[in-house]
N, C-alpha and C positions, 0 to 999 in steps of 0.2 A: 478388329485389327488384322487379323485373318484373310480379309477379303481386300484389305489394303496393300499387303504383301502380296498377296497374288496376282490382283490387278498389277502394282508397280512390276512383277516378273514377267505377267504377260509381257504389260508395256514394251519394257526391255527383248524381250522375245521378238515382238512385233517390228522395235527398230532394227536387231540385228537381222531380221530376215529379209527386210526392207534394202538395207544398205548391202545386207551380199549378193541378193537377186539383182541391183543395181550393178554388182562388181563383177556379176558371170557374163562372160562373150556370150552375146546372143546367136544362135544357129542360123543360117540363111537357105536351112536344105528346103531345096520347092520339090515338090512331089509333078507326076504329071499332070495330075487334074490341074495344080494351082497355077500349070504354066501356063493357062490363057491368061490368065488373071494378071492386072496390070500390077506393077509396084505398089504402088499405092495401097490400091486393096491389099495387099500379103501385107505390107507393114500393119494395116489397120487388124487386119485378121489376127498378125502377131502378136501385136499391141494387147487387142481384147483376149486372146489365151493367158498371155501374160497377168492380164489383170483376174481372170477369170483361175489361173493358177493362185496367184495371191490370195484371193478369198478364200479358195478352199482351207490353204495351209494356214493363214490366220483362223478361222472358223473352226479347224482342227485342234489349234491350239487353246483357242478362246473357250471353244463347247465342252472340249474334254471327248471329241467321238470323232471320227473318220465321216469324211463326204461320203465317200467310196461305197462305206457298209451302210448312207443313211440316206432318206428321200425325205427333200423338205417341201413344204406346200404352205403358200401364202393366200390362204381365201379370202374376199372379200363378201364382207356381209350390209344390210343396207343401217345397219346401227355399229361396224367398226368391222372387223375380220377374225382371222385363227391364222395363229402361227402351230402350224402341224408338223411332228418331226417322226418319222418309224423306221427302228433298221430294218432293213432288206431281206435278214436272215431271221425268221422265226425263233432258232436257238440260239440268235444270238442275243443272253441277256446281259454281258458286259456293254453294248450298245444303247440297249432299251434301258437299262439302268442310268447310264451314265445321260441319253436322254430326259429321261425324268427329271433325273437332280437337275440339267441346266436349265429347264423349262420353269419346272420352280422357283429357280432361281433370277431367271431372266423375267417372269412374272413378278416377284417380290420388287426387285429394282427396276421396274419398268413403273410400276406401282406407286413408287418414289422418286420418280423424273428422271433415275439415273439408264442413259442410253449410253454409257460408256462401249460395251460390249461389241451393239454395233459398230460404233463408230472406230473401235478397233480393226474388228473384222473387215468392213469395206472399206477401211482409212480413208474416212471422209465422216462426214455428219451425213447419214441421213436425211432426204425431204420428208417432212412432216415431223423428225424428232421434236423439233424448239420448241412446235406447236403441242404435241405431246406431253411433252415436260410443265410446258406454261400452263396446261387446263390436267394436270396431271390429279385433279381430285375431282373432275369429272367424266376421267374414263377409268372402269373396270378392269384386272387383269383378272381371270381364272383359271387356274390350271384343272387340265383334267388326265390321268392318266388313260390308253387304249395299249390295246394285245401286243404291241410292238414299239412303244413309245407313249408319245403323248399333244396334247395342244396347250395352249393357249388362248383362249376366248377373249376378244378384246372388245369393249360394247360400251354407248354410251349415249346419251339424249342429245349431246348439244354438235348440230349441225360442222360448226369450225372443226371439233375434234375428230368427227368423223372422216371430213376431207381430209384430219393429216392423217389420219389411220390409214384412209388409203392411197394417200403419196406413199407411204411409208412401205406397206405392204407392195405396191405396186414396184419400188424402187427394190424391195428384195425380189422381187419374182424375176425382175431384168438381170442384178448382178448375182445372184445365184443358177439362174438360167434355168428355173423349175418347169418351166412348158406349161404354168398353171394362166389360164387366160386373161385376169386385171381386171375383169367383169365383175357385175355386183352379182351377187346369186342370195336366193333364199335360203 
């Protein structure tokens, strides 16, 4: 019941922040660099800030931890990937804490098809969720704690599942903006 009421507050959370970032006048200051740059571009540039703002503040609300103090990393691996998250500051262990519990937590309902979370955060579904969710008793979640946070191990034999693991993975590395490469690595 617990996690129903917080889900519906996120939710809630998530519309109100939705519909006021909708309700603030957007700024049109161009800087020099951007004055070559055609219209267009600077709106798309906007645009993507804009959305790239969104995530964070959902993600902040959703994870229980600050972007700012945390670095996330979406690896791909050739049997599924790692969702890796570590605060930035060594002492910082309200961070590292508060990471662990969401990893755990995001592992358990990942575990059981529920991809609510995401689909909060980048308000959209996800590529590779549905796929995820439908073969959800043939991928692994494992969590594992590290010095500053923790992962996520995502792993699994059947071909289809791995492909959405890594749409999945791949489409957080774009809207999170990780600089992690989308490559399969060993």
């Amino acid at each position: 019941m617990k996690h129903v009421v917080r889900l519906a507050a996120v939710f809630a959370f998530f519309v109100a922040s939705v519909l006021l970032a909708d309700s603030q006048p957007r700024s049109d200051y161009r800087s020099q660099d951007q004055s070559e740059k055609s219209k267009s571009d600077q709106k798309v540039d906007r645009n993507h800030d804009n959305h790239l703002d969104g995530v964070n503040r959902r993600g902040d609300a959703v994870m229980g931890f600050s972007h700012a103090k945390t670095t996330h990393h979406f690896l791909l691996k050739p049997d599924g990937g790692v969702i890796q998250v570590e605060a930035n500051d060594a002492n910082d262990g309200a961070s590292r804490d508060q990471i662990r519990r969401h990893l755990k937590h995001i592992a358990k309902k990942f575990s059981e098809g529920d991809f609510a979370a995401p689909m909060l955060i980048h308000a959209q579904t996800p590529p590779g969720a549905p796929t995820m969710r439908s073969l959800k008793a043939e991928i692994k979640y494992e969590f594992e704690e590290s010095e500053r946070g923790g992962r996520v191990r995502i792993s699994t034999n059947n071909p289809g599942a791995v492909k959405a693991i890594h749409e999945f993975l791949r489409f957080q590395i774009k809207d999170h903006q990780t600089g992690d490469s989308g490559e399969i690595e060993n």
